[in-house]
VEXZAKOL-61320 format. One record per residue (C-alpha): z, x, y negated. Coordinates in steps of 0.5 Angstrom, whole numbers, padded with zeros to 4 digits, always signed. Example, Ala and Ser with C-alpha at 12.3 -4.5 7.8 and 13.67 -1.06 7.14 Angstrom:
BEGIN
+0016+0025+0009;+0014+0027+0002;
***
This chain:
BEGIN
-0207-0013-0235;-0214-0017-0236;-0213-0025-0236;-0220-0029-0235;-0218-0037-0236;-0223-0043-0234;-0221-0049-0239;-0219-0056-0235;-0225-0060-0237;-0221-0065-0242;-0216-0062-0245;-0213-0069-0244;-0211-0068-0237;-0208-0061-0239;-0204-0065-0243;-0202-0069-0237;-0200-0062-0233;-0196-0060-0239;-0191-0066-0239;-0190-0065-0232;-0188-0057-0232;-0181-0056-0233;-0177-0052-0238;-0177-0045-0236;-0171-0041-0236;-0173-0037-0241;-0173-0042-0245;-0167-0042-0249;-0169-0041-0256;-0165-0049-0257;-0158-0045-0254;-0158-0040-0257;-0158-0043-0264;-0152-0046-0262;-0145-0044-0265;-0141-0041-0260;-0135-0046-0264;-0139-0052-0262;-0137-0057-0257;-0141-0059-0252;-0141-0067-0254;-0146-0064-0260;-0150-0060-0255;-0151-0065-0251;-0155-0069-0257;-0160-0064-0256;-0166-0065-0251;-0164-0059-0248;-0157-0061-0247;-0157-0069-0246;-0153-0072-0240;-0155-0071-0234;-0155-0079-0233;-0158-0080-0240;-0164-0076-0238;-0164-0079-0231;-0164-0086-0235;-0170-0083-0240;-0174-0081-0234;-0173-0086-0230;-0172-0081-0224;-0169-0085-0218;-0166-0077-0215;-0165-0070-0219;-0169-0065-0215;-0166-0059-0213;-0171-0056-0220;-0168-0060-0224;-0160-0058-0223;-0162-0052-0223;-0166-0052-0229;-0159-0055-0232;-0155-0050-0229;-0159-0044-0232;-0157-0047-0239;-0151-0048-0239;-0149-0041-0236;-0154-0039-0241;-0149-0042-0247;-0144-0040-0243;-0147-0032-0244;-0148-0033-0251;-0141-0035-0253;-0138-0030-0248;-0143-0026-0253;-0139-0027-0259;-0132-0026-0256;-0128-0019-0257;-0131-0015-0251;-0125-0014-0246;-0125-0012-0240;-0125-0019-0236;-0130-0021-0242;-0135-0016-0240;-0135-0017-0232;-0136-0025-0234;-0142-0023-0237;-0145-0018-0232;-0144-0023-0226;-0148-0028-0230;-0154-0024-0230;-0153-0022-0223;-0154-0030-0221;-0162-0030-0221;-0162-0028-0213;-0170-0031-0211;-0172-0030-0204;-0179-0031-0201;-0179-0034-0194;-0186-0030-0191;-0191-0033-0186;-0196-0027-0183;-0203-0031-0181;-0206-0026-0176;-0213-0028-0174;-0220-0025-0172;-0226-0028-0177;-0228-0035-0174;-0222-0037-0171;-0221-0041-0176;-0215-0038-0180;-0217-0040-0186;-0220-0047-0185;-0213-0048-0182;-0210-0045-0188;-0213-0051-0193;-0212-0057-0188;-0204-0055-0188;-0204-0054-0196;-0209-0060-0198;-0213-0056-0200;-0220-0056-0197;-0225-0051-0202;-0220-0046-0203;-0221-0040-0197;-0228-0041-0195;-0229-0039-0188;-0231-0033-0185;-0238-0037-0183;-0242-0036-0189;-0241-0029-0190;-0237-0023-0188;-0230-0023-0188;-0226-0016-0191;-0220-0013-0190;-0216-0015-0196;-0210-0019-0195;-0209-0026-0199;-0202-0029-0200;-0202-0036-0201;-0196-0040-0205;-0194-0045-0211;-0196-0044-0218;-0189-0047-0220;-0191-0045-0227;-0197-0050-0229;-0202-0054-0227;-0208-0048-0225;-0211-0045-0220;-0210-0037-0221;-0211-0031-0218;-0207-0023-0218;-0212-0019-0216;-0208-0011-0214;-0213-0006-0214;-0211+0002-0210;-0211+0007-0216;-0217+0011-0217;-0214+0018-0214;-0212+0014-0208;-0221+0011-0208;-0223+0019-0210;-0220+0021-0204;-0222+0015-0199;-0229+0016-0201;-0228+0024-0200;-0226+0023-0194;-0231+0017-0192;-0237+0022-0195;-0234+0028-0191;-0233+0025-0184;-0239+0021-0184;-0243+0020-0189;-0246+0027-0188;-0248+0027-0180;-0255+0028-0177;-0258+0021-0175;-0256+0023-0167;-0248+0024-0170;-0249+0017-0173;-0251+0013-0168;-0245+0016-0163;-0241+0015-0169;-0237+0008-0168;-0233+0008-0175;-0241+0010-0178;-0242+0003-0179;-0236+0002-0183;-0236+0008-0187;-0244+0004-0188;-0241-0003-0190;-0236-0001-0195;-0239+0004-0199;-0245+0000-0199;-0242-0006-0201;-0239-0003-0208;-0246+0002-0209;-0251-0001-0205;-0255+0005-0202;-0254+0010-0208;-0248+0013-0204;-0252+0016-0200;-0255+0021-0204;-0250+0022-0208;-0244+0027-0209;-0236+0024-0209;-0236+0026-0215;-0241+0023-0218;-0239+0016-0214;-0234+0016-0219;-0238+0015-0226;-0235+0009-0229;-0241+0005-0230;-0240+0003-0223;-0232-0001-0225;-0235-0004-0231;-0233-0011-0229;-0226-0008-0227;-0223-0005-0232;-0216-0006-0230;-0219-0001-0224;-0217+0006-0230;-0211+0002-0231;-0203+0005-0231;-0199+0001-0225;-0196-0005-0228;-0203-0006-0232;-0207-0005-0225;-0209-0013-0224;-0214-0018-0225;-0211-0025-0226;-0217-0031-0225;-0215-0038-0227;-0218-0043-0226;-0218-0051-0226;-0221-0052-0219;-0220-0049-0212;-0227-0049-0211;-0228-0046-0218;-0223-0040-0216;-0225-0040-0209;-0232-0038-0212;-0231-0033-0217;-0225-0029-0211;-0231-0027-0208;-0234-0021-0210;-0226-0019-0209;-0225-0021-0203;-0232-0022-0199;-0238-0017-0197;-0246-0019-0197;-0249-0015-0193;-0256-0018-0193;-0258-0017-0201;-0264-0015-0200;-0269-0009-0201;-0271-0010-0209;-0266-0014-0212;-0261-0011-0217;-0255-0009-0214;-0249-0013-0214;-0242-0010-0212;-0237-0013-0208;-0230-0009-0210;-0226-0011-0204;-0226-0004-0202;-0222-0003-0209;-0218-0009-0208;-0210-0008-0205;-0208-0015-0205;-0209-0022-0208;-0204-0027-0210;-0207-0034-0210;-0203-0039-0214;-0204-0047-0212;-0201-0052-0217;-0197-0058-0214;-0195-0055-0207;-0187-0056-0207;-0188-0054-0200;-0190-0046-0202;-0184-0046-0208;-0180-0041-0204;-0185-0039-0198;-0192-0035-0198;-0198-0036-0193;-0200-0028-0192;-0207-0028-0190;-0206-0021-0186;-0212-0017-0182;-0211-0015-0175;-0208-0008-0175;-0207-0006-0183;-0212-0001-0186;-0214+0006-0185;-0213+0006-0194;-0205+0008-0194;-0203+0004-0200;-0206-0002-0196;-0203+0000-0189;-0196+0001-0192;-0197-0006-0197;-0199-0009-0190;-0192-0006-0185;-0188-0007-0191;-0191-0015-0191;-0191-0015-0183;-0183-0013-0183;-0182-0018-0188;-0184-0024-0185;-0180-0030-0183;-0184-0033-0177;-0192-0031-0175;-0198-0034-0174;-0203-0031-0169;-0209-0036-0169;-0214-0035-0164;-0220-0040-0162;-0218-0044-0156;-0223-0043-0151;-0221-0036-0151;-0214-0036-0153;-0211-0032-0147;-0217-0029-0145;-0219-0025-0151;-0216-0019-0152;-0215-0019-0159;-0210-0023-0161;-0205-0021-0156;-0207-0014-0158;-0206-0015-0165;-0199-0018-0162;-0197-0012-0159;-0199-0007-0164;-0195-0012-0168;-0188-0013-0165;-0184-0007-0166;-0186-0008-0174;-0184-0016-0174;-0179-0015-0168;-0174-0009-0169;-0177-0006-0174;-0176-0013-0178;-0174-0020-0179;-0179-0024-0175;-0176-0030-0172;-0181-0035-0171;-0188-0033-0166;-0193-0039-0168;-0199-0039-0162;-0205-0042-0166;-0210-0045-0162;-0215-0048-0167;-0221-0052-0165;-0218-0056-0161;-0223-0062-0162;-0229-0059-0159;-0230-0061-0152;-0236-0061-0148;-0241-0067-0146;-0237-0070-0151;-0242-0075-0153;-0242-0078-0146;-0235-0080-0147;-0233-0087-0151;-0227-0085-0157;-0221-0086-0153;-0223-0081-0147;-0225-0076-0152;-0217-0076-0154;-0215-0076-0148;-0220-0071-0145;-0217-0067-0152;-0209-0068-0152;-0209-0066-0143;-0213-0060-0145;-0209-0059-0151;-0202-0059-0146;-0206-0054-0141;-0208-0048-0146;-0200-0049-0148;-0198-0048-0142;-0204-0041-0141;-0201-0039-0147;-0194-0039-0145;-0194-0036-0138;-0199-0030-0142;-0194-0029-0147;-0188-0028-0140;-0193-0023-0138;-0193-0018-0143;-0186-0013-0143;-0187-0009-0150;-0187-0016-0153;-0181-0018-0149;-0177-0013-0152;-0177-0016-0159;-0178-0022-0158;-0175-0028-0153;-0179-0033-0150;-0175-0038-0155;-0178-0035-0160;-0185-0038-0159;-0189-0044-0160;-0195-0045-0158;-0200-0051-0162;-0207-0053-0161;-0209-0055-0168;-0216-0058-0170;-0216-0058-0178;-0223-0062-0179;-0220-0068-0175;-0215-0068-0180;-0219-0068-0186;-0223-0074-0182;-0220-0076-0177;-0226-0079-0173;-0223-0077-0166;-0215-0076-0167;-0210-0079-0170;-0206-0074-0175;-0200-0072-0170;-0205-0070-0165;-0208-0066-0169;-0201-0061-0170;-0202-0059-0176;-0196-0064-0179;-0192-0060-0175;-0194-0054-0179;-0194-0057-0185;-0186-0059-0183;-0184-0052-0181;-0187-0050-0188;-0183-0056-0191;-0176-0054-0187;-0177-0046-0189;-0177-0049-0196;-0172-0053-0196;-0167-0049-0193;-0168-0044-0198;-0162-0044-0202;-0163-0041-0209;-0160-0047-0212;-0153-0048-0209;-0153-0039-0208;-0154-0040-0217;-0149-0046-0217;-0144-0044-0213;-0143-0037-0217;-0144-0040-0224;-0137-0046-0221;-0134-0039-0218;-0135-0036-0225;-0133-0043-0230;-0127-0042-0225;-0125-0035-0226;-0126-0036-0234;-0121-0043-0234;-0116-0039-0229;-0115-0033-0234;-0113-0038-0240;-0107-0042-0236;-0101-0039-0239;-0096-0042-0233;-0098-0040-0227;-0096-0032-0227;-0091-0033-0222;-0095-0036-0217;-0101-0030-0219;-0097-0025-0215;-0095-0028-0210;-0102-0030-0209;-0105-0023-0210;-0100-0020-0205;-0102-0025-0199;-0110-0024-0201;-0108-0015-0201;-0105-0016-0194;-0110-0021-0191;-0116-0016-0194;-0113-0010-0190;-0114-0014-0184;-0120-0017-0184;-0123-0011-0186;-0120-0008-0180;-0123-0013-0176;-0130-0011-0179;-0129-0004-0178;-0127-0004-0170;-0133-0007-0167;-0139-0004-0172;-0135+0003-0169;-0136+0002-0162;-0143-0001-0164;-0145+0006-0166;-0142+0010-0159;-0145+0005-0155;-0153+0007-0159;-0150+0015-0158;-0150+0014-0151;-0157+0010-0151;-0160+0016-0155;-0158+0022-0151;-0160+0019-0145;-0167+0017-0149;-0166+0025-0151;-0166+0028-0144;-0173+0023-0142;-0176+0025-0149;-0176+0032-0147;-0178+0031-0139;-0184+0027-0141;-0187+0029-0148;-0192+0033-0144;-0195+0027-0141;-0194+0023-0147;-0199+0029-0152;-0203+0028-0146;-0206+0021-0148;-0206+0023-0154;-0209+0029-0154;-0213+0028-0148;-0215+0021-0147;-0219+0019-0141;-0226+0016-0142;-0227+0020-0149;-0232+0026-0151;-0230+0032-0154;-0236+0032-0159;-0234+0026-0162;-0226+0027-0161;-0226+0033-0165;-0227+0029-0172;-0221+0024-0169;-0217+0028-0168;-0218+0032-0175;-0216+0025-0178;-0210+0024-0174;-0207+0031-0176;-0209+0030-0183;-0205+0023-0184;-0199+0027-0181;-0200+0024-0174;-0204+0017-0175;-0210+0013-0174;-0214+0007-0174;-0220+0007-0171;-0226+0003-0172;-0223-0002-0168;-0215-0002-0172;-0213+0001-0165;-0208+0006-0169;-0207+0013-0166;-0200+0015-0167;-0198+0022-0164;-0192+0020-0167;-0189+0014-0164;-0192+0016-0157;-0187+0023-0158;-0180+0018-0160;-0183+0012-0155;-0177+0015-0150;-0172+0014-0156;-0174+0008-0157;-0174+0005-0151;-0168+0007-0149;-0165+0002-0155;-0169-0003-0156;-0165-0007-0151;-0159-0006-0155;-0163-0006-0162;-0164-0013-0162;-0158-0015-0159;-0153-0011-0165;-0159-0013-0170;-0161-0020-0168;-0167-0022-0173;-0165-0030-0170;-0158-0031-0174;-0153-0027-0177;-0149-0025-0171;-0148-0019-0168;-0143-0013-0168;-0146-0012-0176;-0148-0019-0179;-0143-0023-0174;-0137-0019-0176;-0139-0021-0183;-0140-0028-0183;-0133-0028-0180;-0131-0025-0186;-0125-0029-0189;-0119-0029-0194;-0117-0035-0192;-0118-0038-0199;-0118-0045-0197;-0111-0046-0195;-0108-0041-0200;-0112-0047-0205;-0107-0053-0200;-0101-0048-0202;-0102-0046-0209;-0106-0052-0213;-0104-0048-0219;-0108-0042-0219;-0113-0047-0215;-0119-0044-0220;-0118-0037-0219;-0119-0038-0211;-0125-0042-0212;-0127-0036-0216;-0125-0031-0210;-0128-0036-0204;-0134-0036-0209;-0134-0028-0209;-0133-0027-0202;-0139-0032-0200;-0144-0028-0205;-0141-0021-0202;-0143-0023-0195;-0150-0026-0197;-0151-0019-0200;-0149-0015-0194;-0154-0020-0190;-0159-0018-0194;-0157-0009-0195;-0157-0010-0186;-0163-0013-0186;-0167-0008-0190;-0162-0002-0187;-0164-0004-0180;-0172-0004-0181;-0171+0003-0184;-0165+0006-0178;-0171+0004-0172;-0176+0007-0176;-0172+0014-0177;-0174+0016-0170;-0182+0016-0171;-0180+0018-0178;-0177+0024-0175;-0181+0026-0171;-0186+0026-0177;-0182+0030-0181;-0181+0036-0176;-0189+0035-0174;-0190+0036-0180;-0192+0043-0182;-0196+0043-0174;-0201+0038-0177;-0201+0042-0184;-0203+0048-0181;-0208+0044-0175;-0212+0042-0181;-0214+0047-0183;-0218+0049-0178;-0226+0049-0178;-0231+0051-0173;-0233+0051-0165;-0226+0052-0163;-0222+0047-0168;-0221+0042-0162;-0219+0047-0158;-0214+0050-0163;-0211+0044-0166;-0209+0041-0159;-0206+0049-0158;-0202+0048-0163;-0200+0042-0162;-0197+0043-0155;-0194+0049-0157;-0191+0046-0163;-0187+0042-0159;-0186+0046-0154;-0182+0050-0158;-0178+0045-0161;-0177+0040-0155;-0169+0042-0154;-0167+0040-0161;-0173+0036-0165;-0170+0030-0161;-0163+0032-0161;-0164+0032-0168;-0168+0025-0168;-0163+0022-0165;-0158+0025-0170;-0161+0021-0176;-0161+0016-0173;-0153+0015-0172;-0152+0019-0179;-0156+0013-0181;-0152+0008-0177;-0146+0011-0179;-0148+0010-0187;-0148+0004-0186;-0142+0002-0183;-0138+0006-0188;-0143+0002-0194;-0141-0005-0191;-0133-0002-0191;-0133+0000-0198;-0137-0005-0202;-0133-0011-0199;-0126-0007-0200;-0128-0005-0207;-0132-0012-0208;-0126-0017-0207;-0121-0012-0209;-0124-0012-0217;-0124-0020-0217;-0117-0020-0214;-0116-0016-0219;-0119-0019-0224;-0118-0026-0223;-0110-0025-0220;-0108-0019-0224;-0111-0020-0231;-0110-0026-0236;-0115-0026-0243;-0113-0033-0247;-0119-0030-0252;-0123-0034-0248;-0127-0039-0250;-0125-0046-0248;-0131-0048-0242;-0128-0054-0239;-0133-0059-0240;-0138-0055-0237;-0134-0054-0231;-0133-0060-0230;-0140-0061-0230;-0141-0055-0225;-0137-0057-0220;-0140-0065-0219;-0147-0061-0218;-0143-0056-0213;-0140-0063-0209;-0147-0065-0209;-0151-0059-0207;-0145-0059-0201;-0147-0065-0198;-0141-0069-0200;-0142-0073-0206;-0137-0077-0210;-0141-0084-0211;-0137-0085-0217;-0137-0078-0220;-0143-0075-0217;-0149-0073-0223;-0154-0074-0218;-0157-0079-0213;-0155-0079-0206;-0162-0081-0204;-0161-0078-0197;-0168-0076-0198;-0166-0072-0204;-0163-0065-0205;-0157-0066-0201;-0161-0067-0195;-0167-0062-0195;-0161-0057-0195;-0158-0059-0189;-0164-0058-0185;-0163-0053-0180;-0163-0045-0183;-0168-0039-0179;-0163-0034-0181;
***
């Protein structure tokens, strides 16, 4: 991995950003000097370990942000690890350490940003960050497919970028294929050819005009990667990093990774422009806490004809939180190309992912005619009554539009008509009217609800918890009676999980053989459209089809419209249980025969601590465990879900698959009609058990599930009862101090702070009240 820095004009603001950075948590050389025997009064004469309130004092900090405890946090369990490190390596003392390790749990919030050039994504994206030259907009020159993610450089005060390249066996085989099926034709096949240009616009960018007489292999040569040598690198060294002082100043030096200039002009020397190289730029803002656990993703249309980049975008698009589909408002539903980014998009952010929010974005809405004529107050009322009308045009579109409305409700969406640059200049429009400070609070509030600071405090008071309660000599008796009042009452909460995924699984049984008898009535109409589609040459259908069958059943055309024989054969499948889908998988909250189950999950903790205050510790422990099981099985459903409904197009690819090898092979005048024999024939054959089959892995999937679920939460709950109800090791170090110290930030964190014995300020504009903003899952 190559890094290119640009030093800061004076290194005095440099030393301005350092003393603002916090310490990382890798920083622990100081802890881990310290001896296991010494108490923490003397670590606490450190600058690492001072008191929270002396460092408050110090600092003159009016309220702990959620940083700072965290930070705190991460140093004590770090001391507590290298104590537990020195100790005899029992049992109880091994299970300590692995889950402290396991505390580190960071999950980023996505927000898909989709968008034609000149919609204005980029421009919206600035104003939304405060960062007016960081994307330029796509009026200056042509934009690319590369997706760009935005977020937080939490690490330092710099400007950076982590540019991802494609390997080179993955270009040598895209510029095969470009060469092979365009590159070559006569004139006349050209100018029919709609991808041509294209094929002309990447290869050009990089090569300039050489690629035209030149073979693949000779395109290869290194003397056109020299400014990349991170392109012939292994995997992990397969990056560029730019840093940089300014945004302008990245924005700048970003170019040639992420935008093309085809006008360069006859006579002047080449200059190459690697987007087609790229897979993917990270770009690091200093000083956004409103990205630290969000990233923007500036995504393209529909994907991308290269496979890694297509794969990289569905696994982005199934990944994200809420979407953004910005569009002109002028145009906002009548033009085709956002609502059909929508539909293509759906069942990958709908069922296929986790997507809760559609954010309908009508840019420019400080345009209006003859606005000259108009005095300042007529213009915003003009602005905010057209504002209202392109809502409500959007809103009844969306109705309008069934696919969508198998994914998505109509609560799911909003619809804003933002103007960045009245933001920015405020000429016309006050802030507010603009709708970008509603955009900047839906950031802020995703932000703020990420609780990866009470996830890590809430584990590492469980774990003080355990070590305090596996010292207390005194309560042996009530530890048995405990242990068998929590055995019991685990046998039937898990009963109760059980039941109602169990009949989760029929109900989608009984969806599927329906959807199988459809499959095999109508997957003659549907090889139809594929293979056949109206309005479309067979001259020119021969080379699509070619490229469909080479790519396993799947492609992008020119336009991002995506052929996918594929989907079109499990459709009937999936739409027999999209409906029921969503309603056992819900991306909005966790609830649902899976997730709702679990979230009801419950041991009873609480009142078994009112009954038996001598083993208070170990049941904090266990309320602390249970929490954590349930957040991870949220996490294992949510991923598990994704690839349950992706099962059926997979299938279906599986059992095609040997069809599509050998329709490839075939060459001459006849290769059109003997790859669409051989398809339908192929079908034909196995139509009585390729759905069956389909519909087979899917509920071997769900029922993978299921059983995981059981046993994870039986096997999990039960260790820890074990070792925190049946297991005493007095060995253990003494962590008094430091527990007392994690339950005050656990009592704070949790909304109910103690005035007299709270570390931090109960500013209700602090921590505490950024987490009891309303959560999206």
């Amino acid at each position: 991995m190559n890094e290119e820095t640009v030093s800061d004009s004076t290194e005095e603001n440099e030393e301005e950003a350092d003393d603002e950075v916090l310490p990382s948590t890798s920083d622990t050389t100081d802890n881990e000097n310290l001896s296991g025997k010494r108490k923490m009064a003397a670590q606490c004469e450190s600058s690492k370990w001072q008191s929270p309130a002396k460092r408050r004092r110090d600092a003159g900090l009016g309220s702990y942000s959620e940083r700072i405890i965290l930070c705190d946090v991460k140093n004590i369990m770090t001391h507590v690890n290298n104590r537990l490190c020195q100790e005899d390596n029992t049992r109880l003392n091994a299970f300590l350490k692995a889950k402290i390790s396991d505390l580190e749990t960071d999950k980023r919030e996505l927000v898909g940003v989709f968008g034609k050039s000149g919609a204005g994504k980029s421009s919206l994206i600035n104003a939304i960050i405060k960062e007016k030259n960081l994307l330029p907009s796509g009026s200056v020159n042509a934009c690319t497919t590369v997706m760009i993610k935005v977020e937080a450089n939490m690490h330092n005060q710099k400007y950076e970028a982590d540019i991802e390249f494609i390997t080179k066996e993955e270009w040598k085989d895209e510029l095969w294929s470009l060469l092979n099926f365009h590159g070559n034709n006569p004139d006349q096949e050209r100018e029919e050819d709609e991808d041509y240009s294209e094929v002309a616009e990447k290869l050009s960018a990089l090569y300039g005009d050489e690629w035209k007489s030149k073979s693949p292999e000779s395109l290869m040569d290194n003397k056109y990667f020299r400014e990349i040598p991170e392109f012939h690198q292994e995997n992990s060294q397969r990056r560029k990093i730019l840093t940089c002082g300014s945004a302008k100043e990245l924005s700048a030096r970003l170019d040639k990774y992420t935008r093309s200039d085809s006008k360069q002009g006859a006579g002047k020397e080449v200059k190459r422009w690697y987007w087609p190289l790229v897979k993917c730029v990270t770009v690091k803002v200093p000083n956004k806490e409103l990205l630290q656990h969000v990233t923007l993703v500036d995504l393209p249309g529909n994907g991308d004809r290269n496979k890694s980049r297509d794969e990289m975008w569905k696994g982005v698009v199934g990944s994200c939180s809420a979407v953004w589909i910005v569009t002109d408002i002028n145009r906002a539903a009548a033009e085709k190309e956002p609502w059909e980014i929508l539909k293509s998009a759906c069942s990958l952010m709908g069922n296929g992912g986790e997507c809760q929010r559609i954010h309908f974005i009508c840019t420019k809405s400080d345009l209006i005619e003859d606005m000259d004529e108009l005095s300042a107050v007529d213009v915003r009322e003009h602005i905010l009554k057209r504002n209202m009308q392109a809502k409500e045009t959007v809103k009844d579109a969306f109705r309008k539009i069934p696919k969508i409305k198998k994914h998505f409700s109509e609560d799911c969406l909003t619809v804003f008509t933002v103007s960045s640059k009245e933001f920015l200049k405020q000429k016309r429009l006050r802030p507010d009217d603009t709708e970008i400070p509603k955009l900047q609070k839906f950031l802020q509030d995703l932000n703020d609800c990420h609780s990866e600071t009470l996830n890590y405090v809430s584990g590492a008071y469980g774990i003080l918890s355990l070590i305090q309660g596996a010292r207390c000599r005194e309560v042996a008796c009530q530890k048995v009676v405990v242990c068998k009042d929590i055995e019991e009452k685990l046998r039937q909460e898990l009963d109760k999980v059980r039941k109602p995924m169990e009949e989760a699984c029929k109900v989608f049984e009984r969806c599927l053989c329906e959807g199988v008898e459809n499959s095999k009535s109508s997957c003659g109409k549907h090889l139809k459209t594929v293979l056949y589609p109206s309005r479309v040459s067979g001259r020119g259908f021969h080379k699509t089809l070619k490229r469909v069958v080479e790519n396993n059943g799947i492609f992008k055309t020119k336009k991002g419209k995506e052929i996918n024989l594929n989907v079109k054969l499990a459709s009937c499948l999936t739409d027999s249980i999209d409906e029921e889908f969503r309603k056992t998988f819900p991306n909005e909250g966790n609830c649902g025969p899976f997730n709702g189950v679990i979230n009801t999950f419950s041991l009873d903790t609480e009142m078994l601590i009112h009954k038996y205050k001598d083993v208070e510790l170990q049941l904090i422990f266990l309320k602390t465990e249970e929490e954590k099981i349930k957040t991870r099985l949220h996490k294992i459903i949510r991923e598990r879900k994704k690839k349950i409904y992706s099962s059926l197009t997979e299938t279906i690819e599986a059992i095609m698959i040997e069809c599509y090898q050998k329709a490839a092979t075939f060459s001459g005048k006849d290769t059109l009609k003997n790859t669409r024999d051989i398809i339908e024939r192929h079908v034909y054959d196995l139509k009585n058990t390729m759905f069956a089959q389909t519909k087979d892995d899917m509920l071997a999937q769900m029922t993978k599930l299921k059983e995981h679920i059981l046993k994870t939460l039986e096997e999990t709950m039960q260790k820890s009862v074990d070792l925190s109800l049946k297991t005493d090791d007095f060995s253990i170090p003494d962590f008094a101090t430091e527990l007392e110290m994690l339950k005050l930030y656990h009592i704070e964190l949790m909304g109910s702070p103690n005035e007299e014995t709270s570390l931090i300020s109960t500013d209700p504009k602090g921590p505490t009240a950024a987490l009891q903003q309303p959560k999206l899952r």
